[in-house]
C-alpha positions as CSV (number, residue, x, y, z in Angstrom):
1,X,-14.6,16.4,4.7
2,X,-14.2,19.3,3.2
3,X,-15.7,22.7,4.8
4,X,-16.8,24.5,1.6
5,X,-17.9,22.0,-0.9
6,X,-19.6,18.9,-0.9
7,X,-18.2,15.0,-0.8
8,X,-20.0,13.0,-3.7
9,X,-18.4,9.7,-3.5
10,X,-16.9,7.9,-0.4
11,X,-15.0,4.3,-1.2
12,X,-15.2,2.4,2.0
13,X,-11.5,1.8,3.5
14,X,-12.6,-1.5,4.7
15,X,-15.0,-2.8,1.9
16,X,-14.4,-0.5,-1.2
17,X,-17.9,-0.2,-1.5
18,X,-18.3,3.5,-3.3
19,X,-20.9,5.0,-1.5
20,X,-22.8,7.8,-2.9
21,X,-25.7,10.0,-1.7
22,X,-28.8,9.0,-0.8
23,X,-31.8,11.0,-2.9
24,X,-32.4,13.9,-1.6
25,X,-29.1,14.5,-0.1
26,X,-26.2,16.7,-1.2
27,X,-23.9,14.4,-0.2
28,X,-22.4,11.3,1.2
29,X,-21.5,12.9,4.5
30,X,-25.4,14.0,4.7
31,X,-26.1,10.8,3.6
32,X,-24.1,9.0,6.3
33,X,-22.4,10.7,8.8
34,X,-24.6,11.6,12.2
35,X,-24.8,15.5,11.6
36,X,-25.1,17.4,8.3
37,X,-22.4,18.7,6.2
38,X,-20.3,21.6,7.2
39,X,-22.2,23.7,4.4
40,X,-25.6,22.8,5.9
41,X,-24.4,23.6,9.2
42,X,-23.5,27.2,8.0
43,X,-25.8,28.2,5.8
44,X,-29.1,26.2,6.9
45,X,-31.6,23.7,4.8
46,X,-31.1,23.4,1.0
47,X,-28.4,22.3,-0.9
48,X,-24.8,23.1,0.3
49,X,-23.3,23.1,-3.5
């Protein structure tokens, strides 16, 4: 994931399935992952792009 910008689409490595962000979420990684995006984390609530 990259530290300054946001991850819009994630293909699964095992599926392919594209994932994409839920609504209300900047990105897959806020979407998904089990802490908030590298951008949230620095700069607080909102959107990170």
């Amino acid at each position: 994931m990259p530290t300054d910008a946001c991850q819009w689409f994630y293909e699964c490595e095992h599926c392919h399935t594209l994932l994409k962000p839920k609504p209300g979420d900047c990105c897959v990684f806020c979407s998904y992952g089990s802490v908030p995006c590298p951008p949230i984390q620095q700069h607080g609530k909102g959107h990170c792009c």
